[in-house]
Wavefront OBJ file of the C-alpha trace (Angstrom):
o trace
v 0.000 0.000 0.000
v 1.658 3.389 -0.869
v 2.652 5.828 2.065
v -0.087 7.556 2.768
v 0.098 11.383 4.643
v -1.212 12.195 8.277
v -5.231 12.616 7.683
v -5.341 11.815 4.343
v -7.110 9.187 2.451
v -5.352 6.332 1.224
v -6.160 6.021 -3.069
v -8.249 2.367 -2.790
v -9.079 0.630 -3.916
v -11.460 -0.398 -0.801
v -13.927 -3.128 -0.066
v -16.104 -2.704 2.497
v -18.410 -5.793 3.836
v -21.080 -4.659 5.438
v -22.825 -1.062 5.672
v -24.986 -0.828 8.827
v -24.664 1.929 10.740
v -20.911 1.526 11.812
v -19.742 0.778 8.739
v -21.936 3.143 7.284
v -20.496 6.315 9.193
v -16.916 5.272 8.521
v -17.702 5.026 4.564
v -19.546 8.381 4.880
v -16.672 9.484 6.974
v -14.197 8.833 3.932
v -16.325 10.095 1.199
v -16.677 13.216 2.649
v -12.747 13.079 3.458
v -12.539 13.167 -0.417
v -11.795 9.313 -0.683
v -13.219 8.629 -4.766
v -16.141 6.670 -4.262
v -14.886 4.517 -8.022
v -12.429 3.478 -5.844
v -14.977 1.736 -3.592
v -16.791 -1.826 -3.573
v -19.329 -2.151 -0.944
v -21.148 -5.844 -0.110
v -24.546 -5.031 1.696
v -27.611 -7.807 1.174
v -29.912 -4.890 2.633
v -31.266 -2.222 -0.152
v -32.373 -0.073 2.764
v -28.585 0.416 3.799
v -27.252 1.904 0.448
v -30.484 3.990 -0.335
v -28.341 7.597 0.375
v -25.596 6.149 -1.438
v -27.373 5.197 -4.834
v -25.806 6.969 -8.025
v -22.824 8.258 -5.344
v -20.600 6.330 -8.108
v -19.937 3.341 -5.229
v -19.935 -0.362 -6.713
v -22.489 -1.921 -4.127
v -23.002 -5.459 -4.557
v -25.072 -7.872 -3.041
v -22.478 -10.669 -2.027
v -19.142 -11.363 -2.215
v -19.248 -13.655 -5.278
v -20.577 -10.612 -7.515
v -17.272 -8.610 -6.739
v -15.245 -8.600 -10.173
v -12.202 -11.162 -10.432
v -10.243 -7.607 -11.513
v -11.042 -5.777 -8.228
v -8.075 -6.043 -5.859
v -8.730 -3.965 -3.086
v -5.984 -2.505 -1.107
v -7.511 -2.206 2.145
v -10.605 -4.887 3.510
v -13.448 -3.049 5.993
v -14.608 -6.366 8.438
v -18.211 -4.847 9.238
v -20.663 -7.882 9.415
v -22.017 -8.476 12.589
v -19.889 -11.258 14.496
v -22.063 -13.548 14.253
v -22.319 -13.047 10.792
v -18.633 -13.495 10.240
v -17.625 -17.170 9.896
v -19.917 -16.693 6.539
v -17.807 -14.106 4.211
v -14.531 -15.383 5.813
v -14.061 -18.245 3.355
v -14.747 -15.499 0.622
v -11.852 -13.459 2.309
v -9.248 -15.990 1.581
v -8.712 -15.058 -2.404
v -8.470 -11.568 -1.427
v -5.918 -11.856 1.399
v -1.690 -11.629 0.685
v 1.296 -9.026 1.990
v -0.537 -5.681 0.198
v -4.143 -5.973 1.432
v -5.079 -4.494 5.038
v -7.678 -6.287 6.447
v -9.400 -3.882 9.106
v -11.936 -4.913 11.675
v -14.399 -3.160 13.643
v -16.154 -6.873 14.791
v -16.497 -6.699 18.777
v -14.724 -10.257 19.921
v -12.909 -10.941 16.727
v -9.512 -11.429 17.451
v -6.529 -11.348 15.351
v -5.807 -14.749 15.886
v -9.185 -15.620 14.301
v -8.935 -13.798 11.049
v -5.069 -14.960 10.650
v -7.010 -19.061 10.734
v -9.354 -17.907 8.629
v -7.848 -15.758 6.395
v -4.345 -16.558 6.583
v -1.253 -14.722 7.253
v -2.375 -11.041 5.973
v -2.017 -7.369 7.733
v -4.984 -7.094 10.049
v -5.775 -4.112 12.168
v -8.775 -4.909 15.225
v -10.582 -1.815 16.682
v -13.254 -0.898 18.181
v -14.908 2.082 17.331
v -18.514 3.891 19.131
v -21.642 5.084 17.534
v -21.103 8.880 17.921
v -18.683 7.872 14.815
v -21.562 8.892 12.973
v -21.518 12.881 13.570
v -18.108 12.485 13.231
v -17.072 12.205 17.715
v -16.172 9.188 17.760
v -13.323 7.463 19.264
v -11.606 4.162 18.142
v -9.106 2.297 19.923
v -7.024 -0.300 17.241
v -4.237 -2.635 17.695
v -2.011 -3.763 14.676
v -0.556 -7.583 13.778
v 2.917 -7.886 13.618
v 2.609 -8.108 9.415
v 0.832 -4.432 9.420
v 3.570 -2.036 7.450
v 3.972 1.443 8.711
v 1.738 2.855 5.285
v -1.181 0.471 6.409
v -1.119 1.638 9.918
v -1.088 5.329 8.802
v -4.006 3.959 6.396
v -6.124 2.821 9.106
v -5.223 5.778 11.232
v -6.329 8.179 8.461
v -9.404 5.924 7.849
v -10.466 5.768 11.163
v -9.659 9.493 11.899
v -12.237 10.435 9.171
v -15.294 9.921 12.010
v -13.824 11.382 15.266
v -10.377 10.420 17.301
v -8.157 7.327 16.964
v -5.873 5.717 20.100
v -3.492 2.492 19.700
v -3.011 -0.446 21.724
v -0.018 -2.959 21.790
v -1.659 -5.016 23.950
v -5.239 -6.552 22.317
v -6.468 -7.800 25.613
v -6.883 -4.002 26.163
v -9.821 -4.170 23.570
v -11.896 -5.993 25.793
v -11.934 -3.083 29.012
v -12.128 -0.472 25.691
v -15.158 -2.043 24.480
v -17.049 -1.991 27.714
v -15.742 1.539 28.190
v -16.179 3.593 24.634
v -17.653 0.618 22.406
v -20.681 0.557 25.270
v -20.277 3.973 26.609
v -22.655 5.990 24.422
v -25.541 3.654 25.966
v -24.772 3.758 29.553
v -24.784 8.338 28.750
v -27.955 7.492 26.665
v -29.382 5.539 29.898
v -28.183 9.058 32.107
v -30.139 11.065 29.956
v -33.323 8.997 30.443
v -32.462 8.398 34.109
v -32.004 12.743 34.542
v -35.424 13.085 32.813
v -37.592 10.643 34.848
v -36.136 12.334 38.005
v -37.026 15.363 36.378
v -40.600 14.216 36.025
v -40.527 12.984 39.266
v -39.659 16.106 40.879
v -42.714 17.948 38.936
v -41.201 18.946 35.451
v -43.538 18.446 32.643
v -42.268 15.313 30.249
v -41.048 17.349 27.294
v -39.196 19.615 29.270
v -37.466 17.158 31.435
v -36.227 15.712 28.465
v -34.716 18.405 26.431
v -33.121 19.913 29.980
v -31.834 16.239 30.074
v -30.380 15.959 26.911
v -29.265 19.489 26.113
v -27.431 19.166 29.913
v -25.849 16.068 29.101
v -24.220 17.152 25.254
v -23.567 20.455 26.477
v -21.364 18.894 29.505
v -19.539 16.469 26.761
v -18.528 19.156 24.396
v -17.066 21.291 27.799
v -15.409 18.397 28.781
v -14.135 18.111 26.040
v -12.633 21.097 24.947
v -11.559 21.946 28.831
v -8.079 21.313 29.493
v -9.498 20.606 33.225
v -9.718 17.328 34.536
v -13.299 15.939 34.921
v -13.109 16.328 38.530
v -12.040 20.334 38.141
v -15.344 20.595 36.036
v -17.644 18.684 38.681
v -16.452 21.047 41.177
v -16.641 24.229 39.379
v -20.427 23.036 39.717
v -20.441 22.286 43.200
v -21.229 25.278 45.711
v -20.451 25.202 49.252
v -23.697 23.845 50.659
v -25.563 24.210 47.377
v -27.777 22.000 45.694
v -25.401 20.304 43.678
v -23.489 19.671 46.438
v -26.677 17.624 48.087
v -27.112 15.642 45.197
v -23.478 14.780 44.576
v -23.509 13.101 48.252
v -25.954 10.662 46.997
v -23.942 9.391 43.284
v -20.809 9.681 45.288
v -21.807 7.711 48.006
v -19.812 4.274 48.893
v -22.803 2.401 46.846
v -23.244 5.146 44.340
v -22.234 5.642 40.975
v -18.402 4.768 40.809
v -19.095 1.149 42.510
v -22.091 0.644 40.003
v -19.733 1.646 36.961
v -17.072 -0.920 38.070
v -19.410 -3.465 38.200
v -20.569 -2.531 34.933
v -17.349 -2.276 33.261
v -15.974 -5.103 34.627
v -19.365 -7.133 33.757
v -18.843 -5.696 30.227
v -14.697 -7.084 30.208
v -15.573 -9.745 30.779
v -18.532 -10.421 28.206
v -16.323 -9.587 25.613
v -13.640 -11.677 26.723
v -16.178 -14.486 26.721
v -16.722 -13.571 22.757
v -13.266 -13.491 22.239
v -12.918 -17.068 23.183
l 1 2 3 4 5 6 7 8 9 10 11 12 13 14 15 16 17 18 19 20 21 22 23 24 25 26 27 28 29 30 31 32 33 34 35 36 37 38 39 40 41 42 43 44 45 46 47 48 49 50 51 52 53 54 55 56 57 58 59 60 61 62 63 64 65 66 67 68 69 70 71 72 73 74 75 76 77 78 79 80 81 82 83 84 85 86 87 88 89 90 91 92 93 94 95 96 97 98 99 100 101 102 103 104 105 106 107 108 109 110 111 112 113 114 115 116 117 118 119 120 121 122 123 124 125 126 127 128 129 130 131 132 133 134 135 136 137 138 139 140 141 142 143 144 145 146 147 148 149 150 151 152 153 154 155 156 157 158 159 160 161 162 163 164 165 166 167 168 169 170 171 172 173 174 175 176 177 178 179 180 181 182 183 184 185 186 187 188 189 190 191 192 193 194 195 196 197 198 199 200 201 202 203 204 205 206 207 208 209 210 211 212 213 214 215 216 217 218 219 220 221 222 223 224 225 226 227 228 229 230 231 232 233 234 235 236 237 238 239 240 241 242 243 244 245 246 247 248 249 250 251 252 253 254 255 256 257 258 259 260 261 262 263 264 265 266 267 268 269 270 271 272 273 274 275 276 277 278
C-alpha cells in the first residue's frame, strides 16, 4: 500500500463488507474526506442500507461472489455483525496476501481468528462507538505484527475520518475499551433517560425534562471536552459550598453510588467480551 500522509485518504481501492450503521459512518466518513467513491466496492444484502448512497458512483453489490475477479482492493473493511462473520470469511481468503489491510471493527474478533481464517495477511482490530456517525467518535485499534507502517497510517487516516483514533499494543486491552467507549454511548444514553424521569418525578412536565436532560448532558460532553481541566475540576466548578449540587453529589458519590455501580458494569462488560473473544 503506498505511504499515505497524516489525515489523508489512502487512493483504494477499498472493499467494504457490510454497511450498517458503523460501517456506514466510517464510509460516509471517507467520502466526505474526499476518498473517490470509483475506488470503492461495498457488499450489503440490505437495499435499505445503500439507499443515500445510490448513483454516489460506489460499486455496491449484493455478495461477495458478484465482486469482479479484476477488483483487488488494497484495504478490507470487516463490518458484518460477528455472528455473521464465519460466513464471508471463506470469501476473504482469495483476497488476502502481503498488500491488502484487512481492518476490523467486529467486537470479539480477534486477530488470531482472522489470521485461521484468512491466513497470514495485515490485520488491524478496533473498536470504534456510535457517535462515529456525527463524526465524535473514538476508536481504539491494535495492529498484527505483518501491518507495514503505510497500512497503519491507512487505518489511522481511515479511522480518523469519524472522530479520534488511540493504539493499543496489547489486544487484551480491547476488551476493558469495548465496555468503556464501544458501550459507553448507551450507559450516557441511559443518564439522559435516568435525569429526565427524576425530572418528572420532581414535577417537570415530560417534554421539558427531556430536552433539559439531553441538552445538559451534550452540552457537559462538548465542555469536557474542549476543557483542558480534569473531569473532577469541572464537577467542582459546579459544586457550591452547601448548594444543591453539592446535596445531590452526596448521593452518586456515596460508597454504593455511581463509581461502585460503573465498576461493576465495566468489569461485567470485560468480561462479556472476553467471553466472545474465546
Amino acid at each position: 500500500m503506498p505511504a499515505v500522509a497524516a489525515g489523508t485518504m489512502p487512493a483504494g481501492p477499498l472493499l467494504l463488507l457490510g454497511c450498517g450503521k458503523m460501517g456506514g459512518a466510517l464510509l460516509r466518513g471517507w467520502l466526505a474526506r474526499g476518498l473517490k467513491p470509483a475506488t470503492v466496492a461495498v457488499v450489503e444484502p440490505n437495499p435499505a442500507a445503500m439507499v443515500d448512497l445510490a448513483g454516489s458512483g460506489v460499486r455496491i453489490l449484493a455478495d461477495l461472489s458478484s465482486l469482479p475477479d479484476d477488483f483487488k482492493p488494497r484495504l478490507v473493511l470487516l463490518a458484518v455483525k460477528p455472528q455473521m462473520m464465519a460466513q464471508v470469511m471463506p470469501g476473504c481468503r482469495r483476497l488476502g496476501g502481503p498488500e491488502t489491510l484487512f481492518l476490523s471493527i467486529a467486537a470479539g474478533k480477534t486477530i488470531a481468528y482472522f489470521e485461521r481464517e484468512i491466513g497470514a495477511v495485515p490485520i488491524v482490530r478496533s473498536m470504534p462507538n456510535t457517535p462515529a456517525a456525527v463524526g465524535r467518535g473514538i476508536t481504539v485499534a491494535c495492529a498484527s505484527a505483518r501491518v507495514s507502517s503505510s497500512q497503519h497510517a491507512a487505518a489511522e487516516a481511515l479511522l480518523g475520518a469519524v472522530g479520534e483514533v488511540a493504539w493499543v499494543e496489547d489486544e487484551r486491552l480491547l476488551d476493558p475499551v469495548t465496555a468503556v467507549s464501544g458501550g459507553g454511548p448507551a450507559y450516557v444514553f441511559l443518564l439522559i433517560e435516568c435525569l429526565a424521569e427524576a425530572g418528572i418525578a420532581a414535577g417537570l412536565p415530560a417534554d421539558l425534562a427531556m430536552r433539559l436532560a439531553r441538552v445538559t448532558v451534550s452540552g457537559a460532553g462538548e465542555l469536557a471536552r474542549l476543557s483542558d481541566e480534569p473531569a473532577a475540576k469541572l464537577r467542582q466548578a459546579v459544586t457550591s459550598p452547601a448548594g444543591t449540587t453539592l446535596e445531590a453529589l452526596k448521593i452518586l458519590m456515596a460508597e454504593d453510588g455511581m463509581k461502585p455501580l460503573f465498576e461493576r458494569a465495566i468489569a461485567a462488560a470485560t468480561l462479556r467480551s472476553r467471553e466472545l473473544a474465546e
